[in-house]
C-alpha positions as CSV (number, residue, x, y, z in Angstrom):
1,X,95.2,126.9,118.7
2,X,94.4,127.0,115.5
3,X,93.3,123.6,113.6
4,X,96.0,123.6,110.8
5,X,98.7,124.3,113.2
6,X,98.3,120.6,115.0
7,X,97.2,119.0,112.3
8,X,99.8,119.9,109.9
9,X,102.4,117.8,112.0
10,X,100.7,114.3,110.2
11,X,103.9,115.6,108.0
12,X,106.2,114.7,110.8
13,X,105.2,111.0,110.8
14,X,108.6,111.6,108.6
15,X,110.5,112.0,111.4
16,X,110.0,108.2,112.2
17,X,112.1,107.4,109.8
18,X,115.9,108.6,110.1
19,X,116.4,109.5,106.4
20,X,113.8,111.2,106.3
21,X,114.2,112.8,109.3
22,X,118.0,114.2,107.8
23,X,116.5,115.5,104.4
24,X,114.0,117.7,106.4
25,X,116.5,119.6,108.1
26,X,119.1,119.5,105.2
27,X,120.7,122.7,103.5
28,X,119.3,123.0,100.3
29,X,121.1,120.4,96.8
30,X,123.2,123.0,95.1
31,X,121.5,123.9,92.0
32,X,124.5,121.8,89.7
33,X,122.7,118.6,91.0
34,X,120.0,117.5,88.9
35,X,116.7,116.7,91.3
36,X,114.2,114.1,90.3
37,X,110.3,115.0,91.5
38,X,109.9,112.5,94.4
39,X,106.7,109.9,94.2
40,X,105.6,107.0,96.5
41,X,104.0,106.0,93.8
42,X,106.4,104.1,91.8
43,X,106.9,100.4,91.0
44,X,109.6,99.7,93.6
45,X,107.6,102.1,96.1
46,X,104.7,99.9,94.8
47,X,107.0,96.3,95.6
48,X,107.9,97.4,99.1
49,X,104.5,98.5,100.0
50,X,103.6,94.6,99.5
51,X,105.9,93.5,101.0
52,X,105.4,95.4,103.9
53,X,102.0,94.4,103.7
54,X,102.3,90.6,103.7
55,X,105.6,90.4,105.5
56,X,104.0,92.2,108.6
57,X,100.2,90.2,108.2
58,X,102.7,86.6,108.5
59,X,103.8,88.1,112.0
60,X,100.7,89.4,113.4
61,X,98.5,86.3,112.2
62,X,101.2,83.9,113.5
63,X,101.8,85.2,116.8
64,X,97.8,85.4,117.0
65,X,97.1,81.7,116.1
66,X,99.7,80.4,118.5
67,X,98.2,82.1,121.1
68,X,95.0,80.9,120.0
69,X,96.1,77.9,120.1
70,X,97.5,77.3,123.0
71,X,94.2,78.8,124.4
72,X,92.4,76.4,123.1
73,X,90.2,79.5,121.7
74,X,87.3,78.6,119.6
75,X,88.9,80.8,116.9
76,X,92.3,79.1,116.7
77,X,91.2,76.9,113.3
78,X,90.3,80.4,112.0
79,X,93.4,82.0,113.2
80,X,95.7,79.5,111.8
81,X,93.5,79.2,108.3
82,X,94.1,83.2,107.7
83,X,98.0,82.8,108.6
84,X,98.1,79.4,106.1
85,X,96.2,82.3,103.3
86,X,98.8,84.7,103.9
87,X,101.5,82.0,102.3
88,X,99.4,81.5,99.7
89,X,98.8,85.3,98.6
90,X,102.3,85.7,98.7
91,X,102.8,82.9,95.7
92,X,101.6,85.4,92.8
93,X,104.1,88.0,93.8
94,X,107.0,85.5,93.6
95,X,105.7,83.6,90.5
96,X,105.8,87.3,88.8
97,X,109.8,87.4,89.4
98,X,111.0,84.2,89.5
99,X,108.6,81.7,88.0
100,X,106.2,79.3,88.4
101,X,108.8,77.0,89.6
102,X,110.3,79.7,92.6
103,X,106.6,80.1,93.7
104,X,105.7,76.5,94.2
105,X,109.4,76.3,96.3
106,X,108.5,79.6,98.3
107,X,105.2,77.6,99.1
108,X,106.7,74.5,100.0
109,X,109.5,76.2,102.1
110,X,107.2,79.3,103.8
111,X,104.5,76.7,104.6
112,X,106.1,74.0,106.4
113,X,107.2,76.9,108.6
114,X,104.0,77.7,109.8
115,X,103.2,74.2,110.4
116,X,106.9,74.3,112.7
117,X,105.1,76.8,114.8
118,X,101.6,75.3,115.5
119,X,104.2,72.3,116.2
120,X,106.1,74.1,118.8
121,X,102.3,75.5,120.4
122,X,101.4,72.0,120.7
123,X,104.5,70.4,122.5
124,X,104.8,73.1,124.4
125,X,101.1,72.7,125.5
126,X,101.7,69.1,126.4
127,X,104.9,69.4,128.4
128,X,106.4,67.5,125.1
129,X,110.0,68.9,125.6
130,X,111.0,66.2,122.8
131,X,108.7,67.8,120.8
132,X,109.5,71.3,121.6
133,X,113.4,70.3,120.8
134,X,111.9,69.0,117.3
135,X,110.1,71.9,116.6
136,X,112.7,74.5,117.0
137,X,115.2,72.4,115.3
138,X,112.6,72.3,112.1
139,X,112.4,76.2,112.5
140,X,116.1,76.6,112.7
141,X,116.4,74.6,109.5
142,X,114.1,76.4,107.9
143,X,115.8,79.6,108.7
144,X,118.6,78.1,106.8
145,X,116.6,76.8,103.6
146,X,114.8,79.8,103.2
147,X,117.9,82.3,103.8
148,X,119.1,80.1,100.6
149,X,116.6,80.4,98.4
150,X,115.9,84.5,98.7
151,X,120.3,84.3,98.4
152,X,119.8,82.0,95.0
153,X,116.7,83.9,93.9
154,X,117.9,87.4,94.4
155,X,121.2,86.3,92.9
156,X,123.3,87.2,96.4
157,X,121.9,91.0,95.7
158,X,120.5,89.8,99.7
159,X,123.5,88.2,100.8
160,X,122.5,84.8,102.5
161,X,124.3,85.6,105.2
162,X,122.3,88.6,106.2
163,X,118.6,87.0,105.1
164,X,120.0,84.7,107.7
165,X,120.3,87.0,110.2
166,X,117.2,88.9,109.9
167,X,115.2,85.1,109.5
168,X,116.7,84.5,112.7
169,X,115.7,88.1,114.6
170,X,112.2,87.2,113.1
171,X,111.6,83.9,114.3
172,X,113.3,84.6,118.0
173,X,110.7,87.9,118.4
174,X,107.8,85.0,117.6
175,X,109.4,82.7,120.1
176,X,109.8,85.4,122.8
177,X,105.8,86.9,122.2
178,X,105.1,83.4,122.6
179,X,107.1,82.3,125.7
180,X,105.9,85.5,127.7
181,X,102.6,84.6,126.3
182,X,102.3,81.3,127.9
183,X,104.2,82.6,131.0
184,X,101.1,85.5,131.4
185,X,103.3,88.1,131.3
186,X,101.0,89.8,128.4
187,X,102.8,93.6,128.8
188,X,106.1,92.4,127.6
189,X,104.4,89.5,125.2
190,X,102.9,92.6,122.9
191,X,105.8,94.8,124.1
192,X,107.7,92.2,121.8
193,X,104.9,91.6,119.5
194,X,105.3,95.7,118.6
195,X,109.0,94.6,118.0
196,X,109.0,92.0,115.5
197,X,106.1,93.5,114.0
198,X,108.3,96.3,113.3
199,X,111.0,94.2,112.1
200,X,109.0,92.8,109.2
201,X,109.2,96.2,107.8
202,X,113.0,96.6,108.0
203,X,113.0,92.8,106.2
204,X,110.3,94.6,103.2
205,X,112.9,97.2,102.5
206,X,115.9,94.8,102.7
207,X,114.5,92.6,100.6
208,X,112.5,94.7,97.8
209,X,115.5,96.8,97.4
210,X,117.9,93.8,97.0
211,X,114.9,92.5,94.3
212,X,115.3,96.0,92.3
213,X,118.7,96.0,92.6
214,X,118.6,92.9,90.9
215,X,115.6,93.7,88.1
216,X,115.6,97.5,87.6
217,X,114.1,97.5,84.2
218,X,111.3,95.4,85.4
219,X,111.0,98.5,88.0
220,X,111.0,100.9,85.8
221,X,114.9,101.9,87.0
222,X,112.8,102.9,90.5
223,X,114.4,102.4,94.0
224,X,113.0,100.7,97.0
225,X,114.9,102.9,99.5
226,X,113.7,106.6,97.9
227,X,113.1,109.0,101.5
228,X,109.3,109.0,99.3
229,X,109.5,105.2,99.6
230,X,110.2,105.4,103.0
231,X,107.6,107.2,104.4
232,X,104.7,105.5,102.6
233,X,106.5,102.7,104.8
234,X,106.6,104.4,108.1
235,X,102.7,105.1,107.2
236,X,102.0,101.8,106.5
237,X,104.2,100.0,109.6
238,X,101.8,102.7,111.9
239,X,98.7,102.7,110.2
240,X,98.5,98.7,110.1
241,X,99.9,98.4,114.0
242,X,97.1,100.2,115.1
243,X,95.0,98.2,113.2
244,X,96.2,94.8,114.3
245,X,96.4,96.1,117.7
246,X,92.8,97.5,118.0
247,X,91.2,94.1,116.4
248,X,93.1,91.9,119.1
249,X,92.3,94.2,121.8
250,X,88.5,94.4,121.3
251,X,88.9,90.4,121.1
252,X,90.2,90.2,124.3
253,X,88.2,92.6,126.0
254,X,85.4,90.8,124.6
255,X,85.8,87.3,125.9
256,X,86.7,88.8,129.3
257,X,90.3,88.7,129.2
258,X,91.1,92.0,131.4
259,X,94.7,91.5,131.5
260,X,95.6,90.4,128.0
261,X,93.2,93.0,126.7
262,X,94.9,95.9,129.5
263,X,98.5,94.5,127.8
264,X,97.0,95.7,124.1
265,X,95.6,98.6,125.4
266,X,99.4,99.5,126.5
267,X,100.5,98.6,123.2
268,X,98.4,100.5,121.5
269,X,99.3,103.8,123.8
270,X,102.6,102.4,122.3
271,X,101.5,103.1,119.0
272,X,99.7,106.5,119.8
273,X,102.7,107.9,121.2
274,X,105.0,107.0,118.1
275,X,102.5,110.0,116.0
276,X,102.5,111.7,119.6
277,X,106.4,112.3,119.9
278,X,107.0,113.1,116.3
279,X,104.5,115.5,116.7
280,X,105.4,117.0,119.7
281,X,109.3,117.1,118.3
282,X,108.1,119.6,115.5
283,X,104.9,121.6,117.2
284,X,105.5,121.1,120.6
285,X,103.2,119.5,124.2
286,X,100.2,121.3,122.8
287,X,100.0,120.8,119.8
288,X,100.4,116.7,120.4
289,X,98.3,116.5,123.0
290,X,95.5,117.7,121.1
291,X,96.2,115.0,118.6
292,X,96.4,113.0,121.4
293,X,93.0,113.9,122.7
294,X,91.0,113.7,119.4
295,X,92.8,110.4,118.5
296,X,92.5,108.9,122.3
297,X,88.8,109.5,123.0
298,X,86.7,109.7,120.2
299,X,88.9,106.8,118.4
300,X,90.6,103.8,120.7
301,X,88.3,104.5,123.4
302,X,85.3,104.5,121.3
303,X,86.2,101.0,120.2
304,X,86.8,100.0,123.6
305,X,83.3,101.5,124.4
306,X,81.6,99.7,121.3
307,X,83.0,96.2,122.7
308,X,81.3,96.9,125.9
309,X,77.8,98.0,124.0
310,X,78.5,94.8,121.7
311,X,79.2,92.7,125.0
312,X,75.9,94.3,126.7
313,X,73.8,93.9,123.8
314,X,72.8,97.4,124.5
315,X,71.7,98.7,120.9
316,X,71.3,102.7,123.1
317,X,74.8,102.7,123.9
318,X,75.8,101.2,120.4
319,X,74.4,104.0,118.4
320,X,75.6,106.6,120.9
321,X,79.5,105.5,120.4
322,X,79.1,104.9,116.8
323,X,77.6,108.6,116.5
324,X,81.2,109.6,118.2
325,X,82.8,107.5,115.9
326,X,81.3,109.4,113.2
327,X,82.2,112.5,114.2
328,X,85.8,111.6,114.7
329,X,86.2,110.6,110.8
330,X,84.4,114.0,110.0
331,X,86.9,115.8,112.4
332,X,90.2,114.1,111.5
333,X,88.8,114.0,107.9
334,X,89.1,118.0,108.0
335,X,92.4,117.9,109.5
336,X,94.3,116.0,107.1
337,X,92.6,118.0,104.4
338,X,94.0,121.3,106.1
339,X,97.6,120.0,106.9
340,X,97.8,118.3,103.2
341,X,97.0,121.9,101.7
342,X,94.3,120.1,99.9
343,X,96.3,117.0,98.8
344,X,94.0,114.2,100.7
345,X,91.0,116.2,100.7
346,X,88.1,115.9,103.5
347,X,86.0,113.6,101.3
348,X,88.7,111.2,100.0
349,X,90.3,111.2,103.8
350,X,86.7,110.2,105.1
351,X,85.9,107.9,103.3
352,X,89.1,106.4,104.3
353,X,88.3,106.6,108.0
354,X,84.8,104.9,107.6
355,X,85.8,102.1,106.1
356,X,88.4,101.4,108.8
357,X,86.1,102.2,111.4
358,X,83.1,99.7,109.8
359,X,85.6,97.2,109.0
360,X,86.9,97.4,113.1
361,X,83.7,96.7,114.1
362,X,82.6,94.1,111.5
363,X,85.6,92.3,112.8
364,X,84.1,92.1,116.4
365,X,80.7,91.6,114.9
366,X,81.4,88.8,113.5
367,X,83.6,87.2,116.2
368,X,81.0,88.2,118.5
369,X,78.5,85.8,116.4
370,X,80.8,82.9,116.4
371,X,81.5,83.4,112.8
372,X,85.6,83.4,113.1
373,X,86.1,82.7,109.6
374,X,83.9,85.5,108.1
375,X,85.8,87.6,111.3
376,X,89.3,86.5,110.1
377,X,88.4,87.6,106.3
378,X,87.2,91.1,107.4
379,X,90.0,91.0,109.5
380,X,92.2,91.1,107.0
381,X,90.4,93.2,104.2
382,X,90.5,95.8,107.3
383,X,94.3,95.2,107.7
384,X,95.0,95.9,103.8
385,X,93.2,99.0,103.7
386,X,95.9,100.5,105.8
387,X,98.4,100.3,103.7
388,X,95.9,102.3,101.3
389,X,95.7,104.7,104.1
390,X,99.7,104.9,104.0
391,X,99.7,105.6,100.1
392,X,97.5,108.0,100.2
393,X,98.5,110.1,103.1
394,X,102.2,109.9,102.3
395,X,101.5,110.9,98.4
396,X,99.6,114.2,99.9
397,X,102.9,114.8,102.0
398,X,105.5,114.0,99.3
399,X,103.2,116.2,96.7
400,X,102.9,119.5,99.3
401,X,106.5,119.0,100.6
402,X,108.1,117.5,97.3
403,X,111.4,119.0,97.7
404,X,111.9,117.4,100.8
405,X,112.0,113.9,99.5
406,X,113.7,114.3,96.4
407,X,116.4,112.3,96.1
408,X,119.6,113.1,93.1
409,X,118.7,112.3,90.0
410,X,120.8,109.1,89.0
411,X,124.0,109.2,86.4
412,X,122.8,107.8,83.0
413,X,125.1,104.6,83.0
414,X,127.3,105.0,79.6
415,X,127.1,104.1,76.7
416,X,129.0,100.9,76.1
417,X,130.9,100.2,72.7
418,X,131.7,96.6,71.5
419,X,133.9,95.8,68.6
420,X,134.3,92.2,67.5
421,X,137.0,91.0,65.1
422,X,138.4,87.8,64.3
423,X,141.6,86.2,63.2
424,X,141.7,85.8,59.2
425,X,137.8,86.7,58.6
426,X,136.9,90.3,57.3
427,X,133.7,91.0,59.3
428,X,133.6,93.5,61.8
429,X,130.8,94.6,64.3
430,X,130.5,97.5,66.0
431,X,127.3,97.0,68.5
432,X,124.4,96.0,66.3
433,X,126.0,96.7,63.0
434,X,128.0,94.6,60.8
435,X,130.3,95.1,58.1
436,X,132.7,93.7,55.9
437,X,136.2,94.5,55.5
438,X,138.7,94.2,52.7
439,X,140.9,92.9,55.0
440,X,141.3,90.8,58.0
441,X,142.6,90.8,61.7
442,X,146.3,89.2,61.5
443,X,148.4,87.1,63.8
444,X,151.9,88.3,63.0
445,X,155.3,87.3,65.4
446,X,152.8,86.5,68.0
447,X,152.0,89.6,68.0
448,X,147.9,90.0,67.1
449,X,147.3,93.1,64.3
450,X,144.0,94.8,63.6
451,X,143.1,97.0,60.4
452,X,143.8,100.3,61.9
453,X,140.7,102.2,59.6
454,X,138.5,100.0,60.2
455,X,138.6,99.9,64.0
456,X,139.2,103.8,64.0
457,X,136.3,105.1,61.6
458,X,133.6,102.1,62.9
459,X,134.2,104.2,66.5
460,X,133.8,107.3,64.9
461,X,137.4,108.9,64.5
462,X,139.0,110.5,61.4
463,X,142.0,108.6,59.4
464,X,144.0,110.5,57.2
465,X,147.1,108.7,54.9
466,X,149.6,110.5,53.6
467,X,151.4,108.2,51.3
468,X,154.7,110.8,50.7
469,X,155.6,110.6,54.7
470,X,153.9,107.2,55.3
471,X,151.9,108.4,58.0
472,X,148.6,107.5,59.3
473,X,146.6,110.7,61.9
474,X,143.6,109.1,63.7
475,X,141.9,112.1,65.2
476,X,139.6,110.6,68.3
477,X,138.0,113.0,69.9
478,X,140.5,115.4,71.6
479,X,143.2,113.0,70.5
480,X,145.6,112.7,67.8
481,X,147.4,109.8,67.0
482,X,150.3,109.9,64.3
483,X,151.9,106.4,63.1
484,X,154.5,105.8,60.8
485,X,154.6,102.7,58.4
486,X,157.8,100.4,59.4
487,X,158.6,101.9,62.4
488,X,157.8,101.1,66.1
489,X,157.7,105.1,67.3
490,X,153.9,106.8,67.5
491,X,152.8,110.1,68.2
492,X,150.2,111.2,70.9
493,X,149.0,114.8,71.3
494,X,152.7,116.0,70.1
495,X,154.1,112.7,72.7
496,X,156.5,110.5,71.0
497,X,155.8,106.9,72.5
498,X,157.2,103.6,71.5
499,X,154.4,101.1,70.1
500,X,156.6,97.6,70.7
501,X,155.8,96.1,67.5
502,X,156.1,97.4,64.1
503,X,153.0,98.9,62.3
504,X,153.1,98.0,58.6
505,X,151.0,98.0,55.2
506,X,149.9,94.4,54.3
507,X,149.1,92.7,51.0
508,X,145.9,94.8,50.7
509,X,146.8,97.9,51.6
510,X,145.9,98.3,54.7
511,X,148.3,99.9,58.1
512,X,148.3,96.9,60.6
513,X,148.8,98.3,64.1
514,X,149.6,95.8,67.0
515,X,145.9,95.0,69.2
516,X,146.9,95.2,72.3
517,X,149.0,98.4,72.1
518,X,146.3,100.2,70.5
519,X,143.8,98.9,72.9
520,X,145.6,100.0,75.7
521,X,146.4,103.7,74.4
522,X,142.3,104.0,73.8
523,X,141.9,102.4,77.1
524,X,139.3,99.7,75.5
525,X,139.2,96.5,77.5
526,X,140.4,93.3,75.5
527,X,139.2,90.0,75.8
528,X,140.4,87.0,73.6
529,X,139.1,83.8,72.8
530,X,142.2,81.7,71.5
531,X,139.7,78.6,70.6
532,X,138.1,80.7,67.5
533,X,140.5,83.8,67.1
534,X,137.7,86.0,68.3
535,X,138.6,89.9,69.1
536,X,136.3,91.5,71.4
537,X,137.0,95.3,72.3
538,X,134.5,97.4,74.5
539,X,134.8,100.6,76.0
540,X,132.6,102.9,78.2
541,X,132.2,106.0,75.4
C-alpha cells in the first residue's frame, strides 16, 4: 500500500466529531450562499482551545492526586501542588473578561473545590463516613456556587441550569474513577477516567461559545462552535488523552503496579482505536491497521519498553528503544507531511514528535529520580504541547480541505436608525448627528405631533409641498406618502387610509402629522418617556 493512501486518513480524525462528520459528506452550498474561508486559528477557536486545555488538565491532575493520595504515594504532595497550579493558571484568562474582581471569585470558588476532594480522599481513607458525608455535601454546594457565577458572569448566555448539570456529570465521573479506584477495579476506574476526561471538552465548547456569544467584538465576531473549531478540539481531546494516559501508565509500570498500569494500557488501546476506527471508516482494515502497527509498536510500546530499560538501569537497552523512538518521529513525521499535501511539513511535524517523545520520558526521568515536582512541571509543559500538536495538524487539514469546514458567511446585522425628539424643544438627532429645528414636537388633544420634514428628510426621504392643493408627498424609498393639511385621509402607494387625527400647519409653518400613526405606517418602533417628553424612534433600515 502506498504511504499517502494510510496516512492521508489523519483527515478523518474529523469524523470524531459529528458535525464534522455531516459537512464531509454534504452536497455542495449552492453558489447564492456566501462562504467564509474556514480557520482554526481564530480568537474564539483560540478561547476554546484553552479551555480545552485547562478544563481537561483540572480532571486528569485531580483524579491523579486522589489516587495518589489515597496511596499514600510519595508523589501525592506533587500531584495535588500541579492540580492547586491549574486554578491558578486559569485566573489570567478570567481576569481578561470579567475583571480582577471575577478572577479572585473564580479562585476562591474553583479552589476550595479541590480542597473538597483531597477532603473526600481522606475520610474515605479513614473509614470517616461523617467526613465523607461532609465532603460531598461541600462538593454539591459548590456545584451550585459555581453553576451561579459562570450563569452571572456569562450573563445567562450558559444558562445556570445547564452549567449545573454538566458541574454535576463532572464531579460524579471524579467520584466514580475514584470509587472503582479504591475498590481495585482499575479497568473501569480509567474506563471512567476516559469519560469525564472527554466531558471536559464538551464543557470548553459549552462554555467558550456561551462566552462569545456574550462578547463577539472582543472575538473578533468569531464562533466557538465553527466545524474548523471543532476539529482542532477533537485533535486536542486525542492528542492530550494519549498523553495523560502514557505518563500515568509508565508511572505505574514503574513502581510495579501490574494491574493499574495493564488498566492504562487498556485505556490507551482505547485511545488508539478512536484514530483506528475513523480511519478504518474512510480507508478501510488495511489501511488502519497499518496505522495501527506504526503507532502501536514503535510508539506506546516503545515507552512501555523505555520504563523497563529506565527500571533496569540498562543504559544498552535504553539507547536501543530510544533509536526506535527516533525512527517513529522520522516515519510518522513523513506521513503527515504526505497526507497534509505539504501543509504540516516533515520538519515542522518532527520536531513536534521529539519534543513529545523527550518530554514523555523526562516525565519518568524525573519521577524515577524522586524529583516529583520537577516530574509534575514537565508533566505538564508535555501535556500543553498537545494542544500545539492539535493546532497545527487541524490548520494543515482545514487549509488542504478548506471547503469542507466552511461554514455560511453570517448576515451583516442592520443598520439601526434612532431618532430622538422631545416635547416643546427643537433639537433633533438622528444617530450621532444633531440638529436644530424651527419647530418643536407638539402635544395636541392627547394626541403627540412630530414636524413631518424633519423626521422625513433626517431619514433620507424627499418632501414636496404644494401650497395650491395643501398637500405634502414624502417619497421613502419605494413608498409614497400623500397628506392633506386639515384632513384625517392619507395616501399610500395610490391607498387611501384614514390617519385618526388631523394633520395641520402650525404657527411656524410647519405640517404636524400624529407620532404614533406615522410611526406605525414606517414600521419604526416608539418608545416614550412621559417624565421628560422624550421621543425615541428606531428602525432596522
Amino acid at each position: 500500500m502506498k504511504m499517502k493512501t494510510f496516512i492521508a486518513p489523519v483527515l478523518s480524525l474529523s469524523l470524531l466529531m459529528p458535525g464534522i462528520a455531516g459537512a464531509a459528506s454534504a452536497p455542495q452550498t449552492s453558489t447564492s450562499m456566501t462562504m467564509m474561508k474556514a480557520s482554526v486559528n481564530t480568537p474564539a477557536a483560540d478561547l476554546r482551545a484553552n479551555l480545552d486545555h485547562l478544563l481537561s488538565e483540572h480532571f486528569a491532575l485531580a483524579v491523579t492526586a486522589m489516587a495518589k493520595a489515597y496511596d499514600g504515594a510519595k508523589d501525592a504532595d506533587a500531584a495535588y501542588k500541579a492540580l492547586d497550579q491549574n486554578a491558578l493558571d486559569m485566573q489570567p484568562a478570567i481576569a481578561s473578561l470579567y475583571g480582577e474582581a471575577g478572577a479572585k471569585e473564580f479562585e476562591r470558588i474553583f479552589r476550595a473545590h479541590n480542597k473538597y476532594t483531597d477532603d473526600l480522599v481522606k475520610a474515605t481513607k479513614m473509614g470517616n463516613q461523617a467526613g465523607i458525608k461532609q465532603a460531598q455535601d461541600n462538593i454539591n454546594g459548590f456545584v451550585d456556587e459555581f453553576s451561579t457565577f459562570l450563569s452571572t458572569a456569562t450573563e445567562g448566555k450558559l444558562p445556570k441550569d445547564a452549567a449545573k448539570q454538566a458541574l454535576k456529570v463532572h464531579e460524579d465521573l471524579v467520584q466514580k474513577v475514584f470509587d472503582e479506584y479504591v475498590a481495585g477495579d482499575y479497568t473501569d476506574a480509567y474506563k471512567a477516567y476516559r469519560e469525564g476526561f472527554k466531558e471536559m471538552f464538551d464543557v470548553s465548547k459549552a462554555l467558550s461559545t456561551a462566552i462569545t456569544t456574550q462578547m463577539p467584538e472582543k472575538f473578533n465576531n468569531t464562533k466557538a462552535d465553527t466545524k474548523a473549531a471543532d476539529l482542532r478540539s477533537a485533535l486536542n481531546h486525542l492528542a492530550s488523552e494519549h498523553f495523560a494516559l502514557s505518563a500515568l501508565q509508565m508511572q505505574e509500570q514503574y513502581d510495579g503496579r501490574t494491574a493499574a498500569s495493564n488498566a492504562l494500557v487498556t485505556a490507551e488501546a482505547g485511545n488508539t482505536a478512536d484514530f483506528k476506527a475513523a480511519i478504518a471508516s474512510i480507508y478501510g482494515n488495511e489501511g488502519a491497521n497499518a496505522f495501527e502497527k506504526i503507532w502501536v509498536t514503535n510508539h506506546v510500546n516503545a515507552q512501555s519498553d523505555y520504563v523497563k530499560a529506565v527500571k533496569d538501569n540498562d543504559a544498552t537497552a535504553r539507547t536501543a528503544v530510544q533509536k526506535r523512538i527516533d525512527g517513529f518521529t522520522t516515519e510518522f513525521a513523513t506521513f503527515l507531511d504526505s497526507a497534509t499535501a505539504g501543509n504540516l511539513p516533515k520538519s515542522a511535524a518532527q520536531q513536534a514528535l521529539t519534543t513529545h517523545e523527550n518530554q514523555v520520558q523526562k516525565v519518568l526521568d524525573q519521577y524515577a529520580a524522586g524529583n516529583y515536582d520537577a516530574s509534575y512541571t514537565t508533566n505538564r509543559e508535555g501535556f500543553k504541547v498537545m494542544f500545539g500538536v492539535g493546532q497545527a495538524l487541524g490548520n494543515a487539514i482545514v487549509t488542504q480541505f478548506n471547503d469542507k469546514f466552511q461554514e455560511a458567511a453570517p448576515t451583516p446585522a442592520p443598520d439601526m436608525t434612532t431618532v430622538w425628539m422631545k416635547l416643546n424643544s427643537k433639537m433633533l438627532k438622528i444617530n450621532d448627528k444633531t440638529t436644530n429645528m424651527d419647530t418643536t414636537p407638539v402635544l395636541w388633544k392627547n394626541t403627540t405631533y412630530i414636524p413631518l420634514r424633519f423626521l422625513s428628510e433626517g431619514i433620507g426621504a424627499t418632501v414636496k409641498w404644494d401650497k395650491k392643493a395643501q398637500q405634502v408627498t414624502v417619497m421613502a424609498g419605494d413608498d409614497t406618502l400623500v397628506f392633506w393639511v386639515n384632513n384625517t385621509v392619507m395616501e399610500v402607494n395610490g391607498m387611501k387610509k384614514n390617519v385618526g387625527s388631523t394633520v395641520f400647519v402650525n404657527k411656524d409653518g410647519r405640517t404636524q402629522v400624529p407620532l404614533r400613526f406615522i410611526a406605525e405606517l414606517l414600521q419604526w418602533n416608539v418608545k416614550w418617556a412621559q417624565k421628560d417628553g422624550s421621543i425615541t424612534l428606531t428602525k432596522a433600515m
